[in-house]
N, C-alpha and C positions, 0 to 999 in steps of 0.2 A: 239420501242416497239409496239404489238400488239394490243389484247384487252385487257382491266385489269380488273378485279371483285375484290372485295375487299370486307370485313365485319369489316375493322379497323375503328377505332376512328376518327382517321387524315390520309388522301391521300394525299400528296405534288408531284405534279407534275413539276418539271424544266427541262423539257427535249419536244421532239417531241412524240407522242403516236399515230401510225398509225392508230388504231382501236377506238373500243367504251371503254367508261368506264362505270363498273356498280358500282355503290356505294350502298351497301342496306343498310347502315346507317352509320353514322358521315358526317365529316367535309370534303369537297374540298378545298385543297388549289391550285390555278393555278399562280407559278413564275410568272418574265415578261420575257418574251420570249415563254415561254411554250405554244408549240401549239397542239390542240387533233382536228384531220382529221374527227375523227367520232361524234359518239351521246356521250353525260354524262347524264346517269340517277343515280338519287338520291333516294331510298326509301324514307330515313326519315333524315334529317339530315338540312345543309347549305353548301356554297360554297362562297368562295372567289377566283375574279377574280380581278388579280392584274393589271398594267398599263401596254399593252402591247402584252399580253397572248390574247390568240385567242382560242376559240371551235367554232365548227358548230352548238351545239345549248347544250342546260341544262335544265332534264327536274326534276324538285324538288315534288315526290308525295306528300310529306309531312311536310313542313318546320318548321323547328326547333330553337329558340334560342342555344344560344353556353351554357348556361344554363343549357335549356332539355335536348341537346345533353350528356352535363355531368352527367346528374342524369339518361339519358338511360342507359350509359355505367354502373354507380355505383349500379344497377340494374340486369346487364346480369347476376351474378352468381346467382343468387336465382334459384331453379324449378320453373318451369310454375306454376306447381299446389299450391305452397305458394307463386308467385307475386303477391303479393298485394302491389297496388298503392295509398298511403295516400296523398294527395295532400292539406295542409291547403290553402294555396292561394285561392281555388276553393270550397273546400270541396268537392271534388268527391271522392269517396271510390271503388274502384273494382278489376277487376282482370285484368291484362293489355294486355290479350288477348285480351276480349271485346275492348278495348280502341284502339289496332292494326288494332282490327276488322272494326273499326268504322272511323279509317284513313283513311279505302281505298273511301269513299264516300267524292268526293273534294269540297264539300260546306263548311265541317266541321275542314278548314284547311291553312291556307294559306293567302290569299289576302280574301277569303270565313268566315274568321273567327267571323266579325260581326254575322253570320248566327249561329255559335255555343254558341255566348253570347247569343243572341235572346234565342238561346233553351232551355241552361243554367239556363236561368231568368224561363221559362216556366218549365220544370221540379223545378225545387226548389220551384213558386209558387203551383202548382200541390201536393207534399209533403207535403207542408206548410199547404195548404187546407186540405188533407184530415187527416192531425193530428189536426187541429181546429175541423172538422166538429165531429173526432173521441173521440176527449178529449179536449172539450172546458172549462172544470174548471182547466184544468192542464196547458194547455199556459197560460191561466189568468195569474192564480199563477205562472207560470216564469215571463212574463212579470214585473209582480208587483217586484218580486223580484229583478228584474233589475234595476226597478224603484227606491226602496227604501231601498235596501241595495248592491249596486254597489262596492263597497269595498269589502265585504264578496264573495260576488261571484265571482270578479276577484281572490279570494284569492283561492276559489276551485277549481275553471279553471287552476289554477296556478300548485294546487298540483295535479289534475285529468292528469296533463298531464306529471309532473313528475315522478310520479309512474307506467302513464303507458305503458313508454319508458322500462325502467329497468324491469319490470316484464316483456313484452312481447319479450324482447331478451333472457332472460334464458329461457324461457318455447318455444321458437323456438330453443334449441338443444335437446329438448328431443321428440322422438316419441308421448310420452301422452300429451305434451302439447302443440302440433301442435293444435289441434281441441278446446282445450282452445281459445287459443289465436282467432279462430275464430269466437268463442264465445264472446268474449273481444272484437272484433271490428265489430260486429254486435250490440252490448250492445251498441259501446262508437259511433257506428251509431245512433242509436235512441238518445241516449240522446242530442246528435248532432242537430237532425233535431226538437228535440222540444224544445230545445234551441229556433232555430233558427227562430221556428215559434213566439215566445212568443215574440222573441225581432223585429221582422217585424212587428207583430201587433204592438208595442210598439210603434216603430218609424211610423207606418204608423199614428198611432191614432195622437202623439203629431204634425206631419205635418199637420194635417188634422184642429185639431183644432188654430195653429199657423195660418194659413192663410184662417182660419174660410170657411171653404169648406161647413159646412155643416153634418145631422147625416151621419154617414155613416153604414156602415156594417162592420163586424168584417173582411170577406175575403174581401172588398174591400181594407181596412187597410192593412192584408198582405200583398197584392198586391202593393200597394203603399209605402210599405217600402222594398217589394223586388227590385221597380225599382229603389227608392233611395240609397239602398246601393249597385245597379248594376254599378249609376253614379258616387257614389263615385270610387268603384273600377277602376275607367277609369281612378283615377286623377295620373299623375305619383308620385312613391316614397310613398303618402300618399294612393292610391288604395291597396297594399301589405301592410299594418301599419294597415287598415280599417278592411280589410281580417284577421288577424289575432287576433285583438282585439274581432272581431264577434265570430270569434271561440271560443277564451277563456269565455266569455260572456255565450255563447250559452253551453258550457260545464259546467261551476260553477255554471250555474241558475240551470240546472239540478239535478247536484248533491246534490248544497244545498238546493233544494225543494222535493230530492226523485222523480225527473221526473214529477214535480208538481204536487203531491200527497198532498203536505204539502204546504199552506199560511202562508204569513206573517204577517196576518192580515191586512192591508190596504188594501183598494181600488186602 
């Protein structure tokens, strides 16, 4: 064989390939025996090289769990113009152009990807601060309510997310309810990120005072519970457990404080 391009999920290779391969996204599988004379480029994907199999070299822009790989593919039929990328593990929300877009820069990817937690942390404290700074009686009041009624708010998180699967799949087959629906995850953005600030400060303050640090500041606290539950997420099995307990947290404290408009009375 020649050269081969390919845009499939899986490429298996058991044979000789005189030429280059391009893969602009999934999986390389390379037999043993299988040998490619030329280059293997990967957009976005993984590659298995089995015992035996020989290339001249692999070059991977983007590397992918076998995971991602599967939720890129479960992905390709949507339009551009409604992919939208909900990602609870992360909390990132956007359009998955942007996110293509932002592959092509290799710090953010790869052996690099330290570099995109680092920034990760730093945008979510970034968010985190400017909804304190912007509505500081309203984290309060989520936090508290994390605090003092954990049970109730897991319970809205519960339903905030049940209701909002089901509804925003009917109103994506109707024309009118396309622009809903991005209204719907622009809303269940906010309530999201001040969730998320109320339960940072939360955890920042209880660290702070457990190992008696000292007053602190409300964005130092943030801060110190975004790193915390940066290191949580590192830990295996219980990082992904972490991530999604924050979320539902982060979404019930909202709903049941009206975007903490409404206290629960305590301090």
């Amino acid at each position: 064989m020649g050269n081969i391009k390919s845009n499939g999920k899986i490429l298996h290779i058991d044979g000789t390939v005189a030429g280059n391969i391009d893969l602009t996204r999934g999986i390389l599988e390379l037999a043993p025996g299988a040998l490619v004379k030329g280059e293997v480029r990967i957009g976005q994907g993984l590659y298995y090289l089995a015992a035996g199999a020989e290339t001249a070299s692999v070059t991977v822009e983007q590397e992918l769990s076998r995971a991602e790989v599967d939720r890129l593919f479960s992905q390709r039929d949507l339009p551009n113009w409604l992919d939208i990328n909900l990602e609870p593990f992360s909390f990132v929300i956007g359009i998955k152009g942007i996110k293509n877009f932002l592959a092509h820069f290799p710090f953010l990817a790869g052996r690099y990807r330290p570099a995109a937690r680092l920034i990760n942390l730093i945008i979510h404290f970034a968010l985190a601060a400017l909804v304190y700074v912007l509505f500081p009686k309203n984290v309060n009041n989520i936090g508290n309510a994390v605090k003092n009624k954990t049970v109730p708010v897991l319970l809205w998180g519960f339903l905030g997310i049940l209701l909002a699967l089901p509804i925003t799949l009917l109103l994506t087959v109707t024309i009118i309810g396309i622009p809903l629906v991005l209204i719907g995850i622009a809303l269940l953005f906010v309530a999201w990120i001040m969730g998320y600030a109320g339960i940072t400060l939360l955890a920042g303050g209880k660290v702070r005072e457990t190992f008696s640090i000292g007053e602190g500041s409300p964005l130092g606290e943030i801060a110190l519970g975004i790193l915390i539950l940066g290191i949580v997420r590192l830990i295996p099995f219980l990082g992904p457990l972490s991530g999604i307990a924050v979320f539902i947290l982060a979404l019930g404290s909202s709903l049941s404080t009206r975007i903490g408009s409404a206290g629960d009375g305590k301090a």
